[in-house]
C-alpha positions as CSV (number, residue, x, y, z in Angstrom):
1,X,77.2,104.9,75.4
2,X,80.4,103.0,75.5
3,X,80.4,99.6,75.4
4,X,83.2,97.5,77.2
5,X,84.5,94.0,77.2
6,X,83.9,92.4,80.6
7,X,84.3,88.8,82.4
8,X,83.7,87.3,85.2
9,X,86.4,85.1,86.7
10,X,86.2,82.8,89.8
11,X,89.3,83.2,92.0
12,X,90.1,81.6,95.3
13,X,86.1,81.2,95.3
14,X,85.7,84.6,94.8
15,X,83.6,85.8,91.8
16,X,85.4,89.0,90.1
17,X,83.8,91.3,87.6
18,X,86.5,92.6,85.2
19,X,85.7,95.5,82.7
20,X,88.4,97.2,80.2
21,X,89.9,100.2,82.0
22,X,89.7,98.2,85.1
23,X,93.2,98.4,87.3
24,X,94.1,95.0,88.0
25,X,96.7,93.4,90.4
26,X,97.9,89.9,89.0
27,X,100.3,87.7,91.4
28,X,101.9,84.9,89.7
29,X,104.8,82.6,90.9
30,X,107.1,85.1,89.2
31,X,106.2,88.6,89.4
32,X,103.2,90.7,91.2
33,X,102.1,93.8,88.6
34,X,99.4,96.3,88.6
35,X,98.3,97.3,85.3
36,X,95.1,98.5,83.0
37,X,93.5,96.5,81.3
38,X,93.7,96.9,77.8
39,X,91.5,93.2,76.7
40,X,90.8,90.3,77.8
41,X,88.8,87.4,76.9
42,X,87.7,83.9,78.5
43,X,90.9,82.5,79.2
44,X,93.7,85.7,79.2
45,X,94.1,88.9,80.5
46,X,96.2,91.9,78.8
47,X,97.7,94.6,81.1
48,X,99.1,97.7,79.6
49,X,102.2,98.4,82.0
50,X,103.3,102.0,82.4
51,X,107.1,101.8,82.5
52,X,109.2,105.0,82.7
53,X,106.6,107.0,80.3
54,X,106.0,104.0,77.9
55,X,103.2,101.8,77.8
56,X,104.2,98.0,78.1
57,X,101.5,95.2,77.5
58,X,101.5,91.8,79.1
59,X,99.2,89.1,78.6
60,X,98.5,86.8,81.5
61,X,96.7,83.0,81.2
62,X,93.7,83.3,83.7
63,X,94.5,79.7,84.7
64,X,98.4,80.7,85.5
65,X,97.6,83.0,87.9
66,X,97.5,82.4,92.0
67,X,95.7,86.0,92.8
68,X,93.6,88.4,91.0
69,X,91.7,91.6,92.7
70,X,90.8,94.9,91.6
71,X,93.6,97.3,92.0
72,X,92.2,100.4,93.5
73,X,94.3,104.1,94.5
């Protein structure tokens, strides 16, 4: 059995469950990105980014962002 980070946030009164290998959508006032999540903790989120066949990662604050939801296809 694998075992996986997870956390639950509270976002716009909404309660989200997130798990490692979740897709994420994260708005902030700069930039709006969908990425995997490759860790997280209590207070950050880290996205891996695929950009033109290269991963990218991108840590977010949980406290600097306006939106969170789970990204789905």
């Amino acid at each position: 059995m694998e075992v996986r980070k997870q956390y639950t946030i509270i976002n716009n009164d909404e309660e989200i469950t997130i798990t490692v290998g979740d897709y994420l959508r994260v708005k902030t006032k700069e930039e709006n990105i969908i990425g995997k999540v490759s860790d997280l903790g209590s207070n950050y989120v880290e996205l891996e980014i695929s950009e033109h066949n290269r991963n990218v990662y991108k840590s977010f604050l949980y406290v600097s962002l306006l939106e969170v939801e789970i990204y789905e296809d």
